[in-house]
C-alpha positions in Angstrom: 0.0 0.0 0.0 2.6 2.8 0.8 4.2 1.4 -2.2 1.6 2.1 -4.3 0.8 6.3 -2.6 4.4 6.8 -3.1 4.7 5.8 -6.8 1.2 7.9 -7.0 2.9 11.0 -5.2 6.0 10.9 -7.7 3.8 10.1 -10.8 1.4 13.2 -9.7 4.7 15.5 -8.8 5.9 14.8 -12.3 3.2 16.1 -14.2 2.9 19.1 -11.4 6.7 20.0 -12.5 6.2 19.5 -16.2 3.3 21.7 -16.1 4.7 24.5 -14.2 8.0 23.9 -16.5 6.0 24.1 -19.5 4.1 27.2 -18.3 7.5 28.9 -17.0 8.7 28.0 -20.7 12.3 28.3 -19.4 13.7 27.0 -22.7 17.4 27.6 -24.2 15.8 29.1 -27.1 13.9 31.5 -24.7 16.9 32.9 -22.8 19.1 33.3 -26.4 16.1 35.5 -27.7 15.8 37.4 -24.1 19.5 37.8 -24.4 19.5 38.9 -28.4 16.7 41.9 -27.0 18.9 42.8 -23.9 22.0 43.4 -26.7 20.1 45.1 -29.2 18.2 47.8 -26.6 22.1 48.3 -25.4 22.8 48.7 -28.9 19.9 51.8 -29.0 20.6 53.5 -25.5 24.3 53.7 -26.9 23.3 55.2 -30.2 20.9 57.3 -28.5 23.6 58.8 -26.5 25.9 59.3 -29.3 23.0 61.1 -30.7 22.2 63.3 -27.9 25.5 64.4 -27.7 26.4 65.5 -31.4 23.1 67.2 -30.9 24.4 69.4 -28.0 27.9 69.5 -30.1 26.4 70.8 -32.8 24.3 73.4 -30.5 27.0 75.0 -29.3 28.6 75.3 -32.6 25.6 77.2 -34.0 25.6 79.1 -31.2 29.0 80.2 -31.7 28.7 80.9 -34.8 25.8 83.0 -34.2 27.4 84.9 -32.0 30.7 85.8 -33.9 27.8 86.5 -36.3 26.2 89.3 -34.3 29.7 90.4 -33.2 30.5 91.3 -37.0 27.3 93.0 -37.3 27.4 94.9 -34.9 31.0 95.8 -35.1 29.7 96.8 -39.2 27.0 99.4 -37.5 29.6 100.6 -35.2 32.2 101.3 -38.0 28.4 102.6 -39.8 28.1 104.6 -37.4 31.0 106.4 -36.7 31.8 106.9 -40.8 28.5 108.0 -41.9 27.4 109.9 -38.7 28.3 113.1 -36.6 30.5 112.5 -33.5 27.7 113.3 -31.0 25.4 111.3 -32.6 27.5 108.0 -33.3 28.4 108.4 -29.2 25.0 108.4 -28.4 24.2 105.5 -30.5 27.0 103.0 -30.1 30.0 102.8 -27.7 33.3 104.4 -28.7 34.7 100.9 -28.7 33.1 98.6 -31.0 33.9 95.3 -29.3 32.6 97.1 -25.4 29.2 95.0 -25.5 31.2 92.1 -26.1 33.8 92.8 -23.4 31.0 93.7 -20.5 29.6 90.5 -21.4 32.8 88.3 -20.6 33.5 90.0 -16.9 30.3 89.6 -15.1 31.7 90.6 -12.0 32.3 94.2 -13.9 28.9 94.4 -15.7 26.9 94.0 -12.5 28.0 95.5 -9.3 24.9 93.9 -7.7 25.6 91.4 -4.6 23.5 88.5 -4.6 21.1 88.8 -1.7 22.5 86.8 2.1 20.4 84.9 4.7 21.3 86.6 7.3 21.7 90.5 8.7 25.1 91.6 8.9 26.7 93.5 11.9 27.4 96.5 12.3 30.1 96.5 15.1 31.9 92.9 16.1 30.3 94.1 19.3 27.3 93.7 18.2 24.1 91.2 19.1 23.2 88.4 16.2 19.8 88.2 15.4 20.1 84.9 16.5 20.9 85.7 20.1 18.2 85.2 22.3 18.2 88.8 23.9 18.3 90.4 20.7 15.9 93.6 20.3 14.9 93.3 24.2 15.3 96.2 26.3 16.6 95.0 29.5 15.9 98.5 31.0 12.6 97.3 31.6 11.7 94.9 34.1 9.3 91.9 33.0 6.2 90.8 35.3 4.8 87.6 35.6 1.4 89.7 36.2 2.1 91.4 32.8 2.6 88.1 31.2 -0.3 86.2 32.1 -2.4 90.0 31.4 -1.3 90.5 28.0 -2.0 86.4 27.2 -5.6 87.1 28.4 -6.1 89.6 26.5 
């Protein structure tokens, strides 16, 4: 009798495992095919790169170009300028200099004397209180009351 359960018990957890195996279809075939599709989407992220960055290559390119572009056009209307115009008026128009926009433009620190904005006040005196301190902005010629406290919190 247990003879006969256990060859019943293998028999039924064969077909259990070749059903699951067939329905897992785990096959050679399968993982050379999953493999081939891993490759070629590594192929296209890596193309895609390469593409993204003679994209931005070629941006900056036109972008320089463009901009030794305006630099000859302008320096034409500042030559214009000063040629075909009075004195007062080419001065008024465009800089003495033709190349000053340009040069105003490469110092930063020149063009705009603004200071970028802190978070926190700054002292006047090394003597002086932070606005962190935990007195600051009391008077402490005036005493404090418990009775004024508890009054102004009722109110």
């Amino acid at each position: 009798m247990i003879w006969l359960i256990s060859i019943g018990a293998f028999a039924l957890g064969t077909i259990v495992g070749l059903l699951i195996a067939s329905r897992l279809n785990v096959s050679p075939s399968k993982i050379k095919d999953l493999e081939e599709q891993i490759r070629k989407l590594k192929d296209s992220h890596s193309e895609y790169r390469d593409s993204v960055s003679d994209h931005f290559s070629m941006t900056a390119e036109l972008v320089q170009h463009m901009t030794e572009s305006y630099r000859d056009v302008y320096q034409h209307l500042a030559s214009g300028a000063q040629d075909l115009c009075s004195g007062e008026v080419a001065s008024k128009l465009l800089p003495a200099e033709s190349d000053a926009v340009f040069e105003t433009a490469n110092n930063p620190e020149e063009a705009s004397p603004l200071a970028p904005p802190r978070d926190y006040a700054a002292k006047q005196s090394p003597d002086q209180k932070g606005a962190l301190a935990e007195d600051f902005g009391l008077d402490k010629s005036v005493p404090v009351n418990d009775e004024d406290i508890t009054q102004s919190q009722s109110k």
